[in-house]
VOBA-1610 file (N, C-alpha, C; in pm, whole numbers, padded with zeros to 5 digits, always signed):
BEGIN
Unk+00053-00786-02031Unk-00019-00733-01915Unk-00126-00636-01963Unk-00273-00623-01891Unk-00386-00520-01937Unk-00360-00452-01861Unk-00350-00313-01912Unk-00395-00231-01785Unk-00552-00166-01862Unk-00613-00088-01744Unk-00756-00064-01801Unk-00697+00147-01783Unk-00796+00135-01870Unk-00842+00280-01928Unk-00944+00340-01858Unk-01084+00281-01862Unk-01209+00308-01818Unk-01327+00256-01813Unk-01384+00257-01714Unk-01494+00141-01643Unk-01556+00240-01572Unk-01705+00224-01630Unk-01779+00252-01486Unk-01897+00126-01440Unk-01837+00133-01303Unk-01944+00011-01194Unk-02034+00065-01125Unk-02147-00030-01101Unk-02251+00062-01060Unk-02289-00008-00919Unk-02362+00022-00827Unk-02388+00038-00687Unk-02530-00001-00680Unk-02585-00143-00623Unk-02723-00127-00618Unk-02765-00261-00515Unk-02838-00292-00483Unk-02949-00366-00403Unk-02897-00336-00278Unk-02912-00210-00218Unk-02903-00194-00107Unk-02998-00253+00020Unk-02925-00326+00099Unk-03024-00374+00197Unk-03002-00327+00398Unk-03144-00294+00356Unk-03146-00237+00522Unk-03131-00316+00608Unk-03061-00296+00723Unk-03082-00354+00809Unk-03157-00297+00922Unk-03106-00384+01069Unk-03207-00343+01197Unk-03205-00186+01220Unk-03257-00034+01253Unk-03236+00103+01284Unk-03177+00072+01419Unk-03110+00212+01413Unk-02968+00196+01500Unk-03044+00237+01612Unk-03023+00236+01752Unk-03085+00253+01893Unk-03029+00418+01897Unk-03172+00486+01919Unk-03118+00605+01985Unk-03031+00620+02100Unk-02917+00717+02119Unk-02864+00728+02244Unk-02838+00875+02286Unk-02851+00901+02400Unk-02802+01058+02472Unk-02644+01086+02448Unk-02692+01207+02430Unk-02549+01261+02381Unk-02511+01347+02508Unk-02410+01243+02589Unk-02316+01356+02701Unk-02282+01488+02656Unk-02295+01578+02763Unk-02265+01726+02759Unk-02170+01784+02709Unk-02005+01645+02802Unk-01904+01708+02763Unk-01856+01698+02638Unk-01819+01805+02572Unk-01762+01791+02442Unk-01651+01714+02344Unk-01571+01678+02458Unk-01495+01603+02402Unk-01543+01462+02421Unk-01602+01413+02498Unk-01692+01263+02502Unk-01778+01260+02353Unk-01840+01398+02342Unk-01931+01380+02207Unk-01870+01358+02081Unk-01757+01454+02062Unk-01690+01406+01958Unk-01608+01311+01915Unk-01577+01236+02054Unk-01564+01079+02037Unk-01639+00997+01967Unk-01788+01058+02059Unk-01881+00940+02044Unk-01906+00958+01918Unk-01879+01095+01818Unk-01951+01111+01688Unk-01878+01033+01591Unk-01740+01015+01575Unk-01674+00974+01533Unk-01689+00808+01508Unk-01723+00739+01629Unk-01727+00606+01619Unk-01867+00594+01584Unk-01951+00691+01573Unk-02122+00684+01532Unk-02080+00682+01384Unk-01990+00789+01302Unk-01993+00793+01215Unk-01929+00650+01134Unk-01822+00614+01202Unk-01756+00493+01143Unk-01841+00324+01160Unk-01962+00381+01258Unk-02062+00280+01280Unk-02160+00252+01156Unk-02209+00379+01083Unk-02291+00421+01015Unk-02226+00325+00885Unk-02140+00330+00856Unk-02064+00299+00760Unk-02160+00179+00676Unk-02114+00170+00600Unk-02234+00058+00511Unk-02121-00017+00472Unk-02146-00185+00498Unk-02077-00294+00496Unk-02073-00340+00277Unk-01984-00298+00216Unk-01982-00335+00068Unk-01935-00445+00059Unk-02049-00522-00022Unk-02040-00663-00088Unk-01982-00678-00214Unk-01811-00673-00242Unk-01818-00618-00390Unk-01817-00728-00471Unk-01886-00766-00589Unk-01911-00888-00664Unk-01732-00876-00783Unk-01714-01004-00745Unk-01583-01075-00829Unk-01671-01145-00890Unk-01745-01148-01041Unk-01795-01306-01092Unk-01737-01262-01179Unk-01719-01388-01250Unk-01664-01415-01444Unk-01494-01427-01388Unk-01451-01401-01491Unk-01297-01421-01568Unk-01220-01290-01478Unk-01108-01296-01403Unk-01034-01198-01326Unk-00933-01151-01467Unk-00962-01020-01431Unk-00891-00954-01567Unk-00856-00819-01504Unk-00836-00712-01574Unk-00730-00614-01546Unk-00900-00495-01472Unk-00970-00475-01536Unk-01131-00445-01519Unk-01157-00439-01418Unk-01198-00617-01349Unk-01223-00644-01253Unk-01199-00643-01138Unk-01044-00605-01140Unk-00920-00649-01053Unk-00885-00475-00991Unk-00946-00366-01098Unk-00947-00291-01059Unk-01128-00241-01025Unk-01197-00270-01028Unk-01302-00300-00939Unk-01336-00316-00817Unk-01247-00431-00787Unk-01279-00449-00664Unk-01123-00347-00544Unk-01059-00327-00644Unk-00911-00232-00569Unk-00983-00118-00570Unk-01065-00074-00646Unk-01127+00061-00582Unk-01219+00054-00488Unk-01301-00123-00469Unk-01398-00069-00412Unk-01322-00075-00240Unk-01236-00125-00261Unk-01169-00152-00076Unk-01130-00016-00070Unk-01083+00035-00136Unk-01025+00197-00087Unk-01148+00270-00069Unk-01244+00223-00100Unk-01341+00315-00093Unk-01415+00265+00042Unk-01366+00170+00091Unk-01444+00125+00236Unk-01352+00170+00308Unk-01179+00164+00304Unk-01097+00185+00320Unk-01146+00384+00408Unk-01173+00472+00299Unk-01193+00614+00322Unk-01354+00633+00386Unk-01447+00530+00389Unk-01505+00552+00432Unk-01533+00459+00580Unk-01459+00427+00607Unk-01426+00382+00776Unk-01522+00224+00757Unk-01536+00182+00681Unk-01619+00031+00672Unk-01600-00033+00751Unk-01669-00096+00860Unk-01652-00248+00882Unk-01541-00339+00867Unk-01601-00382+00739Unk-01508-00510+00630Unk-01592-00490+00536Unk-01520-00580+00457Unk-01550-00587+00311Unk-01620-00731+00274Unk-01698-00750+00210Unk-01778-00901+00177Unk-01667-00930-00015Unk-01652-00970+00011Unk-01571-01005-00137Unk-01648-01135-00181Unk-01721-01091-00309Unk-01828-01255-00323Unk-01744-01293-00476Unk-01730-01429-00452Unk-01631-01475-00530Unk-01710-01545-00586Unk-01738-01575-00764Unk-01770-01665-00826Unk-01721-01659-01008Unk-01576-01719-00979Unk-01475-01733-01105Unk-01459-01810-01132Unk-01354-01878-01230Unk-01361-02005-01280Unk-01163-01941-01298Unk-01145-01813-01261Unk-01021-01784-01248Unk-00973-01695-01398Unk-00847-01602-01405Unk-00797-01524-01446Unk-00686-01490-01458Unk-00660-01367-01505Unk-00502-01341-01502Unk-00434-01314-01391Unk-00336-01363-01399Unk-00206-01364-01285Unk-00156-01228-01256Unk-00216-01119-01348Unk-00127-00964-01288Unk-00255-00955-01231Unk-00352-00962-01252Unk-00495-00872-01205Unk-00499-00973-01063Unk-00494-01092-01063Unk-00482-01152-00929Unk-00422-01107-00840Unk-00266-01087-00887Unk-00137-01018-00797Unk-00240-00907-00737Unk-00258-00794-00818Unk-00309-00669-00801Unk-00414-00674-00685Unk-00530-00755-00706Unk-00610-00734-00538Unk-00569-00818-00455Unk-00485-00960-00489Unk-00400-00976-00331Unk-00313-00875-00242Unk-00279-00770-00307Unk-00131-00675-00282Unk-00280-00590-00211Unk-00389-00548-00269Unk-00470-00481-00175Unk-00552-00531-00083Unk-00545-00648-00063Unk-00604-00735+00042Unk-00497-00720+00140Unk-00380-00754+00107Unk-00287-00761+00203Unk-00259-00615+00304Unk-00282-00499+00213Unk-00256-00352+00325Unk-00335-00297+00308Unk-00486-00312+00252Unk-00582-00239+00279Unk-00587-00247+00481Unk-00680-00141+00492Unk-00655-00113+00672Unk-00853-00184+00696Unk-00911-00221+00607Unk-01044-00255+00624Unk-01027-00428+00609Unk-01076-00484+00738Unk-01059-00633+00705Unk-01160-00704+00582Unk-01116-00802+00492Unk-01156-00832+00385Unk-01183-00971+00413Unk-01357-01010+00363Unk-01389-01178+00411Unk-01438-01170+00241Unk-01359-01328+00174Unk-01397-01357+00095Unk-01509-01465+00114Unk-01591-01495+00039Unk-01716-01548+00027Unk-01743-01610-00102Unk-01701-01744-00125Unk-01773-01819-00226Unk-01950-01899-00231Unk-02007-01807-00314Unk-02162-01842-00298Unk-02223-01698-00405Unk-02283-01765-00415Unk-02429-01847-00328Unk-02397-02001-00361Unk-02525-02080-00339Unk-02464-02214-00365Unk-02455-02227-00515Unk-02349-02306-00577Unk-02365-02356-00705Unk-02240-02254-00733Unk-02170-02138-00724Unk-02087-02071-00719Unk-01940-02136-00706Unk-01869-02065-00776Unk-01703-02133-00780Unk-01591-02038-00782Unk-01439-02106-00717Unk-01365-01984-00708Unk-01193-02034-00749Unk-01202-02101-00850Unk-01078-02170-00893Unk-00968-02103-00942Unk-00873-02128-00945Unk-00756-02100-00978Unk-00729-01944-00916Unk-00679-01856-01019Unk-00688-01699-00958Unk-00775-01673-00788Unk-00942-01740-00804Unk-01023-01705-00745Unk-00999-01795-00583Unk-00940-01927-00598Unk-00853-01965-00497Unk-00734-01879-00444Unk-00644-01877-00536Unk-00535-01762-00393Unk-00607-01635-00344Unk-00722-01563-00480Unk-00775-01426-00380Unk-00835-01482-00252Unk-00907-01604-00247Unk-00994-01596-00159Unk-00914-01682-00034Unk-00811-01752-00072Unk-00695-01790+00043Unk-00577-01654+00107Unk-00581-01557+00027Unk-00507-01426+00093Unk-00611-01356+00180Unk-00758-01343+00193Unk-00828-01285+00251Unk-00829-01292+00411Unk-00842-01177+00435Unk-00849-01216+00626Unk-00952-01388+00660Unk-01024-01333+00580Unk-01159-01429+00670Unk-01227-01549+00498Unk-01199-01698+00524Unk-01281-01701+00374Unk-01426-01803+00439Unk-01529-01794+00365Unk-01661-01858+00407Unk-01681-01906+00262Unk-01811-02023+00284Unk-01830-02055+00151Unk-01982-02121+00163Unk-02054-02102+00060Unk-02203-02153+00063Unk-02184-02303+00027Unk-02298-02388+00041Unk-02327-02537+00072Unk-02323-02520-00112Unk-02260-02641-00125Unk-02302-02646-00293Unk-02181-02626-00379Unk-02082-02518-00303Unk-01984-02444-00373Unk-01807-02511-00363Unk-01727-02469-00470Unk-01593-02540-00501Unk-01496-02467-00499Unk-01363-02498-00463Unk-01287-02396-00533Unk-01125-02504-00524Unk-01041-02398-00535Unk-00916-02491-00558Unk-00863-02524-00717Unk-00805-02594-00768Unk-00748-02612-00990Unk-00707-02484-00965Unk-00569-02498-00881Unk-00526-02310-00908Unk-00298-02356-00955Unk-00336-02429-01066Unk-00203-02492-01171Unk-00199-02409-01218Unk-00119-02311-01264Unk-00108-02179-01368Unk-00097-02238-01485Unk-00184-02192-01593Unk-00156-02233-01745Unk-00149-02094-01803Unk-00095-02109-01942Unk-00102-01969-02002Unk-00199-02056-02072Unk-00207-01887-02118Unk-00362-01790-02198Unk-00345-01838-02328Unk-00216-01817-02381Unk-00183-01889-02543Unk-00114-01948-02573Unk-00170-02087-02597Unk-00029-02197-02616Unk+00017-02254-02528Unk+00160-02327-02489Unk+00151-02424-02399Unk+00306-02408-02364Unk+00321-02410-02217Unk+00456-02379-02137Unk+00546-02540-02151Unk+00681-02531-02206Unk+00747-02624-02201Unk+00758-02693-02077Unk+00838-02813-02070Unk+00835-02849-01910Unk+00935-02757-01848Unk+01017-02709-01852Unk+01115-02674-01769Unk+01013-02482-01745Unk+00981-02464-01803Unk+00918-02309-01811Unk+00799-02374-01740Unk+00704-02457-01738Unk+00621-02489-01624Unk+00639-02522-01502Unk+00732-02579-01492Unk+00778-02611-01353Unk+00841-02516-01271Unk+00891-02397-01343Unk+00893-02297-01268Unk+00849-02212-01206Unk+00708-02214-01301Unk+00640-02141-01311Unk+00555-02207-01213Unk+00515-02323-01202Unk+00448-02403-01081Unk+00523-02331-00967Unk+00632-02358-00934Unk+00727-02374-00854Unk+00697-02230-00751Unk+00703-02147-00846Unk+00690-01978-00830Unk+00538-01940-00744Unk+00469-02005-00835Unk+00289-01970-00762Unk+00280-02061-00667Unk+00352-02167-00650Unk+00336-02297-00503Unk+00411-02244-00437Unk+00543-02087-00398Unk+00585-02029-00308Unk+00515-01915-00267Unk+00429-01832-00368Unk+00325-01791-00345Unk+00189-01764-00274Unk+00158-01878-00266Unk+00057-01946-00199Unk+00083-01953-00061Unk+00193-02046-00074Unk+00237-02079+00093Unk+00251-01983+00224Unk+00329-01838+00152Unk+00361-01733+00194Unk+00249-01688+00233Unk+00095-01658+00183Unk+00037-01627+00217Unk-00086-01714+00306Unk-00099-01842+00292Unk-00153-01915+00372Unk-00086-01946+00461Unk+00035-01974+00494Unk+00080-01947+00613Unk+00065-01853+00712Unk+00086-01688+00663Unk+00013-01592+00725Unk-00121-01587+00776Unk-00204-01643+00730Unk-00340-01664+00721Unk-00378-01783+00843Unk-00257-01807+00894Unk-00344-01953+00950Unk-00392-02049+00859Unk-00380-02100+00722Unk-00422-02192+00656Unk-00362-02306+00624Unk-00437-02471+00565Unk-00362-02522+00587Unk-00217-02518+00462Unk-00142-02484+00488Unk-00030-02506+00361Unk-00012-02591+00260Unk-00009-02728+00310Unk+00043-02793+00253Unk-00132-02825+00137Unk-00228-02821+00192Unk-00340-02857+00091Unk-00361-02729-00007Unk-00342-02592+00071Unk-00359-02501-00022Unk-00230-02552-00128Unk-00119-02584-00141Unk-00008-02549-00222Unk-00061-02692-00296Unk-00142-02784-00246Unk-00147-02911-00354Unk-00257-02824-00468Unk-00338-02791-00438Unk-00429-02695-00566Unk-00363-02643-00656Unk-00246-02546-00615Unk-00126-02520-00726Unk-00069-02653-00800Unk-00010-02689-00703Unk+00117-02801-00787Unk+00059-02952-00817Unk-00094-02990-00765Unk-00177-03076-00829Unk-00333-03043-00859Unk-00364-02926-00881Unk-00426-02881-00905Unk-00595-02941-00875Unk-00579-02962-00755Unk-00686-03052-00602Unk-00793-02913-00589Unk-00915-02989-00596Unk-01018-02907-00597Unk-01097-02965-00444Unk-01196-02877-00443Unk-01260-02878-00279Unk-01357-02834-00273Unk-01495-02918-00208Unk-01589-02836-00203Unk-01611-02775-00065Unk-01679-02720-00036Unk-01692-02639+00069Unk-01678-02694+00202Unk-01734-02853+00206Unk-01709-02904+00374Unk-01582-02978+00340Unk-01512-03001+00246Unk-01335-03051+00246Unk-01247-02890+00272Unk-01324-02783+00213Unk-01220-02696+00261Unk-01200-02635+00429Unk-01365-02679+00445Unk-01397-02644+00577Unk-01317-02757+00663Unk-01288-02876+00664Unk-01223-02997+00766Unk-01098-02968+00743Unk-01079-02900+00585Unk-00901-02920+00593Unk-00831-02771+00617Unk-00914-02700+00683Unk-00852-02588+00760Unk-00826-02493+00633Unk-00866-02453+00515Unk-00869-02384+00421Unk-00943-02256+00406Unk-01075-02303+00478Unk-01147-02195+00505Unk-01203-02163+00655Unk-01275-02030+00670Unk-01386-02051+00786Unk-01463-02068+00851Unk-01592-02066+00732Unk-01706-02058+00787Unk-01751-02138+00664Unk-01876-02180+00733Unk-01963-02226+00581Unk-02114-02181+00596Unk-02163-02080+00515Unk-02269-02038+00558Unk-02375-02005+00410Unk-02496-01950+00430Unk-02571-02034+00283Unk-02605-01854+00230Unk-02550-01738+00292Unk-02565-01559+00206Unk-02516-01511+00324Unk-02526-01443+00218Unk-02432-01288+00269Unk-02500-01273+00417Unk-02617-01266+00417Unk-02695-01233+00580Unk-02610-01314+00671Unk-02641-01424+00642Unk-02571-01541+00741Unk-02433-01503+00737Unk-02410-01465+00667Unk-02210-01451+00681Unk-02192-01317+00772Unk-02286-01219+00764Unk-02245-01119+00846Unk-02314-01106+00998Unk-02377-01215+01012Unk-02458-01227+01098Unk-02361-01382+01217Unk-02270-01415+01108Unk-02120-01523+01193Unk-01991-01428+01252Unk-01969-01342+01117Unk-01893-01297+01178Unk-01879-01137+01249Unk-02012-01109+01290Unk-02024-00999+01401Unk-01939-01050+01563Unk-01833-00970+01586Unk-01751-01032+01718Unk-01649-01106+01698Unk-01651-01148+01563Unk-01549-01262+01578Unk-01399-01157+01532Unk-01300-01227+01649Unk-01141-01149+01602Unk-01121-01237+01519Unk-00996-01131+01428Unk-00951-01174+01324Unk-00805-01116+01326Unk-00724-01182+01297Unk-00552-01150+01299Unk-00543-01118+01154Unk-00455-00981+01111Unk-00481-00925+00989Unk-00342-01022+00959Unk-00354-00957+00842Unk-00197-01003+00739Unk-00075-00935+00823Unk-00064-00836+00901Unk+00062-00762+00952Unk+00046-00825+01119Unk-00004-00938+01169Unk-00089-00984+01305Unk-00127-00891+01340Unk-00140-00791+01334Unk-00278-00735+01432Unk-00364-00774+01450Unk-00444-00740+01559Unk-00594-00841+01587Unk-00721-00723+01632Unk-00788-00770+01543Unk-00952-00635+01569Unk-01084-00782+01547Unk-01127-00667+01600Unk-01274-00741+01619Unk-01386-00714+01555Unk-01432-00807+01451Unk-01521-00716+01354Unk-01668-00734+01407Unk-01695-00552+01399Unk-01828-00529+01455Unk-01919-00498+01305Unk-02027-00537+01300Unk-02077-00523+01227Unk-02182-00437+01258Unk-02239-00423+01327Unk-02336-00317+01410Unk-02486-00401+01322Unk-02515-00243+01296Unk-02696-00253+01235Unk-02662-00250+01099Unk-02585-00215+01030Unk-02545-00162+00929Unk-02634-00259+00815Unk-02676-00133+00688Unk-02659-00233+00587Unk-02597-00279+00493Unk-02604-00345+00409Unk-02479-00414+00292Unk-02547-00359+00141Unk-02481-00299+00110Unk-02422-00309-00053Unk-02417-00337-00155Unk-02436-00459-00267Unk-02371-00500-00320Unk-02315-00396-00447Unk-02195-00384-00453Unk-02122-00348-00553Unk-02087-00408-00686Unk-02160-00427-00825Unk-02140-00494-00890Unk-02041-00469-01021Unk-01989-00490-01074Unk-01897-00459-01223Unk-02036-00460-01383Unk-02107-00517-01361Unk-02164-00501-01507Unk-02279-00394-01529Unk-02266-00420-01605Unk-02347-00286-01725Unk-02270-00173-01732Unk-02101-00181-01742Unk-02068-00085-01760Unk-01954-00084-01958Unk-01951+00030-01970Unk-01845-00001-02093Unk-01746+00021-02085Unk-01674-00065-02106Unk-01463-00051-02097Unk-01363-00076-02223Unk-01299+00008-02180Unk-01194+00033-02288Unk-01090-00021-02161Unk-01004-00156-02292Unk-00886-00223-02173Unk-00765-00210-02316Unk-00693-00167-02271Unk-00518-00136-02355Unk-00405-00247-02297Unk-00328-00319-02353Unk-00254-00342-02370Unk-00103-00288-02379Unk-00085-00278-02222Unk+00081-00198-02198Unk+00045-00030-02217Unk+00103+00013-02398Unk+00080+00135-02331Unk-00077+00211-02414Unk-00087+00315-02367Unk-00238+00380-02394Unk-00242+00390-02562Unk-00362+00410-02619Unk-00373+00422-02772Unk-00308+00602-02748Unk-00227+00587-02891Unk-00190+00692-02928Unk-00225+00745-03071Unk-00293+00881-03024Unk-00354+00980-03143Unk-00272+01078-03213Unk-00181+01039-03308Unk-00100+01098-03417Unk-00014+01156-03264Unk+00040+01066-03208Unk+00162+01038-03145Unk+00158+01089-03023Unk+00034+01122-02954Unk+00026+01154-02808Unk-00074+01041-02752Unk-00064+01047-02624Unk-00130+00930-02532Unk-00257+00949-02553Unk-00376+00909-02587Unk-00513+00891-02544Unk-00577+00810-02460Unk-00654+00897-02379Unk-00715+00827-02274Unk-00891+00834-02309Unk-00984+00739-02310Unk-01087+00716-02332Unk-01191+00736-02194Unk-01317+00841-02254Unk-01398+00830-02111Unk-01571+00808-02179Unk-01630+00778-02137Unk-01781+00796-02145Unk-01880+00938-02129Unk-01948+00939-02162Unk-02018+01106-02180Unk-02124+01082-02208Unk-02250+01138-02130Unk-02392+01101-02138Unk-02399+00994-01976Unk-02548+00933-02054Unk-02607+00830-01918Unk-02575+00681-02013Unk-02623+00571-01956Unk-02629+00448-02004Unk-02751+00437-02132Unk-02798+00527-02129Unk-02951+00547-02242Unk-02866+00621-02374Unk-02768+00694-02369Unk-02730+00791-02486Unk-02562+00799-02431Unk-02488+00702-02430Unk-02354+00700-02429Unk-02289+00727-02545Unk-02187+00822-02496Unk-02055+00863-02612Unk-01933+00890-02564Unk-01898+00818-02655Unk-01740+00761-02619Unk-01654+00899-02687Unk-01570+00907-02612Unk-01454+01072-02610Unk-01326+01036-02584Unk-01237+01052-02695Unk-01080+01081-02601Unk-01032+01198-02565Unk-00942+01141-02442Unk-00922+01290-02373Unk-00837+01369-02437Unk-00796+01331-02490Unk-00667+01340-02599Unk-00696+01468-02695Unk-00759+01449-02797Unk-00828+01515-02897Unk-00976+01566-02881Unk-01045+01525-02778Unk-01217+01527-02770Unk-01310+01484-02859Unk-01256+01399-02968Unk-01315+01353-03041Unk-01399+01253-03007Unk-01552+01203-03107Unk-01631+01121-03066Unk-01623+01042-03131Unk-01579+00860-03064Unk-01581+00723-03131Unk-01719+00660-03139Unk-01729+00562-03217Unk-01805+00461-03194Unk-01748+00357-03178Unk-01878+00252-03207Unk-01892+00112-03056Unk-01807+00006-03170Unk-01754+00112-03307Unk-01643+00014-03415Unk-01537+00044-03421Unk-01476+00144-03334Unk-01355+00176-03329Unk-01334+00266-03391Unk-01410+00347-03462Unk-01359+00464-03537Unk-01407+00553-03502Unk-01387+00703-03536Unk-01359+00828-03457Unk-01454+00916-03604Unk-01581+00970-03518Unk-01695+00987-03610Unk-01714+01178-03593Unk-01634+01226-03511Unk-01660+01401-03535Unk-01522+01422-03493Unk-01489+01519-03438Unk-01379+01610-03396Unk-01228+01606-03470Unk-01139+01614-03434Unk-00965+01622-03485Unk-00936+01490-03568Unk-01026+01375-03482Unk-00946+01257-03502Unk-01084+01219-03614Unk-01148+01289-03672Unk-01261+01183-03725Unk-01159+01116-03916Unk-01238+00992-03913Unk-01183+00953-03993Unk-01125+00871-03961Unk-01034+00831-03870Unk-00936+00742-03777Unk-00987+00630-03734Unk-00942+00513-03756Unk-00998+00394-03689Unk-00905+00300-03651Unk-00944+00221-03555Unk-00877+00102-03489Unk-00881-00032-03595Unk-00750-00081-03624Unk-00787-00201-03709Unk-00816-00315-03636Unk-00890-00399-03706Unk-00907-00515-03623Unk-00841-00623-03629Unk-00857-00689-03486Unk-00750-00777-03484Unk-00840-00912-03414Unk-00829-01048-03442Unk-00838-01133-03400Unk-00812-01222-03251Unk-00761-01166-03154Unk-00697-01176-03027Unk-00703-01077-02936Unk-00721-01108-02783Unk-00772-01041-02696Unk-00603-00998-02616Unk-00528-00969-02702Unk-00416-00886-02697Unk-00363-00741-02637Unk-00430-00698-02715Unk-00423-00543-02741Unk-00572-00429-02708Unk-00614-00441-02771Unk-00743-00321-02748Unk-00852-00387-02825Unk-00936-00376-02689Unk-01085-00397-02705Unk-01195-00273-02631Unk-01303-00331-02715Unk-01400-00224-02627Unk-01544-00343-02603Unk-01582-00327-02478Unk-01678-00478-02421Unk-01790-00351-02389Unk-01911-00434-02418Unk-02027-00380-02352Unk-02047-00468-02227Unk-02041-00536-02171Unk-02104-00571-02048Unk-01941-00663-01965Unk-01984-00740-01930Unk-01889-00774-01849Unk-01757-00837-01922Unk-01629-00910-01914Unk-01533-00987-02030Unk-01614-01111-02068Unk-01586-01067-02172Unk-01653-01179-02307Unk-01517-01150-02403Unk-01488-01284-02415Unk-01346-01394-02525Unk-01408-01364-02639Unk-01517-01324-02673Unk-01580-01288-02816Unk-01577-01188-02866Unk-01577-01072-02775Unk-01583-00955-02814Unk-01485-00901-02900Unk-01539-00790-03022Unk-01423-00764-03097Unk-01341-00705-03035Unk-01238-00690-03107Unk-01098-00669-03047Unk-01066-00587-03157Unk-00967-00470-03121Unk-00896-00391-03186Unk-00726-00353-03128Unk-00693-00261-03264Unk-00576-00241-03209Unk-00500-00123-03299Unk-00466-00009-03263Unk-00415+00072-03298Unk-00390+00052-03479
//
């Protein structure tokens, strides 16, 4: 299992939408601070948070921060734009479990066209309140394989067995159809956007983000616990929240340890003059694993051949990147 250390994601192509209609503000005070309240939760800016590439421990916490963060800031919903080819099974678990009790309704979105959402990127986007998908786009091949090497039959079939009860549980909740979502698992049946759309898999089929928030302004939606709200989208504008250009340090179980205490890794500076620090010692690494001033200088990560243990990525997961390890 990865757990991550440290990531920073960055926030950009903000897009305006229509300006909100002036209105009179009643006298009485407690009407106003009603009204301010739902002005303020109106205001709210609708986040598009981007899922592309390989679902990994990174990413998975990416997009789990960015719902809490729509979550605290009274959002709308959430645009979840899906374009994977699929990932690991804990980092999957991890934003289904926050799809499921986040309190902000979550519409997954495969697109733009030419975009894909297989395996991993199928159950996220079959646990979502709401899923849409652009003209062009696929999803579904969601057979669990491991990462290294090859599951006997009796250890696959369980393991089938396990993610095809999985599935069900939650497309059932969902209103979806069951039995086609669970053939993607256990025959690993792919779909493009108007088969998922006839076979009750998804909701909408629409060609961006505009168009998707521009379908589902009004439309109710029955959450994961049935409750039923009505998503307003107002004037608001969207977001997109993306994962790259940032640098991460991802560990393997437990944290690197510096002559026998935990270290935790952070960034220091801008993206122009980055330096890498553990919290541990305050010492300064480089981009080779070794520890170039403070307590720990001298110290280095050996390298290792396998995306195991400890790596450090400049841009998004890349299977190439060196790899280290205590």
């Amino acid at each position: 299992m990865l757990d991550w250390l440290v990531f920073a994601g960055h926030l950009h192509e903000v897009c305006p939408a229509a300006p909100f209609r002036r209105r009179s503000v009643p006298e009485t005070a407690a009407f106003a601070f009603g009204l301010a309240l739902l002005s303020a939760s109106a205001r709210a800016d609708v986040p598009v948070v981007e899922l592309v590439g390989v679902v990994h421990a990174i990413s998975a916490s990416h997009v789990v921060s960015a719902i809490e963060r729509a979550d605290a800031a009274g959002a709308p919903l959430v645009v979840l734009r899906l374009d994977t080819p699929g990932g690991l099974e804990t980092s999957m678990r991890e934003i289904i479990d926050e799809l499921l009790r986040c309190k902000t309704p979550v519409v997954a979105f495969v697109g733009p066209s030419g975009a894909q959402s297989y395996s991993a990127g199928f159950l996220i986007a079959i646990s979502a309140d709401v899923v849409a998908m652009a003209p062009g786009t696929s999803t579904g091949a969601a057979h669990p394989v491991f990462a290294v090497g090859q599951m006997d039959e009796v250890m696959s079939k369980k393991v089938t067995s396990a993610m095809a009860a999985y599935i069900r549980s939650k497309a059932e909740r969902r209103h979806r159809n069951v039995e086609l979502a669970e053939s993607a698992v256990v025959d690993s049946r792919s779909f493009t956007e108007k088969e998922a759309l006839d076979g009750h898999l998804i909701d909408l089929v629409v060609k961006d983000v505009p168009d998707l928030l521009a379908a589902l302004d009004g439309r109710e939606v029955t959450r994961f616990d049935g409750t039923k709200v009505t998503l307003q989208k107002g004037g608001q504008a969207y977001v997109t929240q993306s994962l790259g250009g940032a640098f991460t340090v991802i560990v393997n179980g437990n944290m690197f340890r510096i002559d026998g205490k935990d270290a935790e890794f952070f960034l220091q500076g801008d993206t122009k003059d980055w330096t890498l620090i553990d919290a541990t010692t305050a010492s300064q690494w480089n981009f080779q694993g070794c520890a170039t001033s403070g307590p720990a200088q001298g110290k280095c990560l050996a390298r290792i051949p396998a995306l195991k243990d400890y790596w450090f990525d400049w841009r998004n997961y890349n299977p190439k990147t060196t790899v280290y390890k205590k």
